[in-house]
C-alpha positions in Angstrom: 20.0 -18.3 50.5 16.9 -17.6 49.1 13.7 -19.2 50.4 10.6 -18.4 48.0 7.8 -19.7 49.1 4.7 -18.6 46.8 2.5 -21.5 46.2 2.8 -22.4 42.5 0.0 -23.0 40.1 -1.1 -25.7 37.4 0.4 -22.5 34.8 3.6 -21.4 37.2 4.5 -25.3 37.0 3.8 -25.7 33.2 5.8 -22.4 32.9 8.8 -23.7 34.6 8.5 -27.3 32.7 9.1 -25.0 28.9 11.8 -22.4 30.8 13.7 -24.8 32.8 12.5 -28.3 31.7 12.1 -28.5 35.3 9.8 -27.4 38.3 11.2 -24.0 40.0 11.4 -26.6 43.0 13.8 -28.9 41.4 15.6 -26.7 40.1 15.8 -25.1 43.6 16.8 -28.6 44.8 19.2 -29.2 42.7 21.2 -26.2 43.8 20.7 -27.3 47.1 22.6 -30.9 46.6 25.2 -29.0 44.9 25.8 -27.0 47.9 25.8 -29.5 50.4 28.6 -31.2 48.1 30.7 -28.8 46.5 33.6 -27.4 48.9 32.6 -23.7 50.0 29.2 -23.8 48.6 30.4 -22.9 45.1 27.6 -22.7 43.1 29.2 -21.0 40.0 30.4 -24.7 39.0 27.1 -25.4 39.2 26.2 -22.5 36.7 29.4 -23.9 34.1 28.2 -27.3 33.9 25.0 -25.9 33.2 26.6 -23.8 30.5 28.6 -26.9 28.6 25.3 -28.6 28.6 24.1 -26.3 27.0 26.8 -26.1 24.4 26.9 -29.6 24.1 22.8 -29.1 23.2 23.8 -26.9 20.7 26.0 -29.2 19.2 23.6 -32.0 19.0 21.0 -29.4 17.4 19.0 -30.0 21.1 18.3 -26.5 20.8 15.1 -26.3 23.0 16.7 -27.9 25.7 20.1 -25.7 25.4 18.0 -22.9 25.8 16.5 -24.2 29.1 20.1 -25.4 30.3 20.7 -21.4 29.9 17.4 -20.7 31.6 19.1 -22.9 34.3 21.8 -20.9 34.7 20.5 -17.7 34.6 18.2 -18.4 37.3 21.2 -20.2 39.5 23.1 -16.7 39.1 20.0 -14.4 39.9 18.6 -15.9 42.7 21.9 -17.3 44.6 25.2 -15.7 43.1 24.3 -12.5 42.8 22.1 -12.9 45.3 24.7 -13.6 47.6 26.9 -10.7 46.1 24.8 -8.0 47.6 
């Protein structure tokens, strides 16, 4: 598990808000929950129901928010399923 702990700025948080329509530390939280409630820690069903949101954006023409629904994901897979990979 990965434990960043740079201290964020006014611009790092209004970064994360348009990328993940979150803060890094939600997002980071979210994960965590997940964890603590899905059998063997799998995360990557974490990453899919970020993924149908995103399609289900798509479909709705939500496509700002799709985009940070993928944002979601690809930071899930970097920082903890990959992560964990190596």
């Amino acid at each position: 598990m990965t434990t960043d702990t740079k201290v964020k700025t006014t611009q790092d948080l209004d970064w994360d808000l348009q990328c993940y329509g979150m803060s890094e530390g939600a997002l980071r939280d979210v994960v965590s929950n997940c964890e603590s409630n899905i059998a063997l820690g799998d995360i990557t069903m974490l990453v899919a129901s970020f993924m149908s949101n995103a399609q289900e954006e798509i479909d709705r023409g939500m496509s700002d928010r799709a985009r940070q629904s993928i944002n979601c994901a690809k930071f899930i897979l970097f920082k903890y399923v990959y992560k964990e990979a190596e």
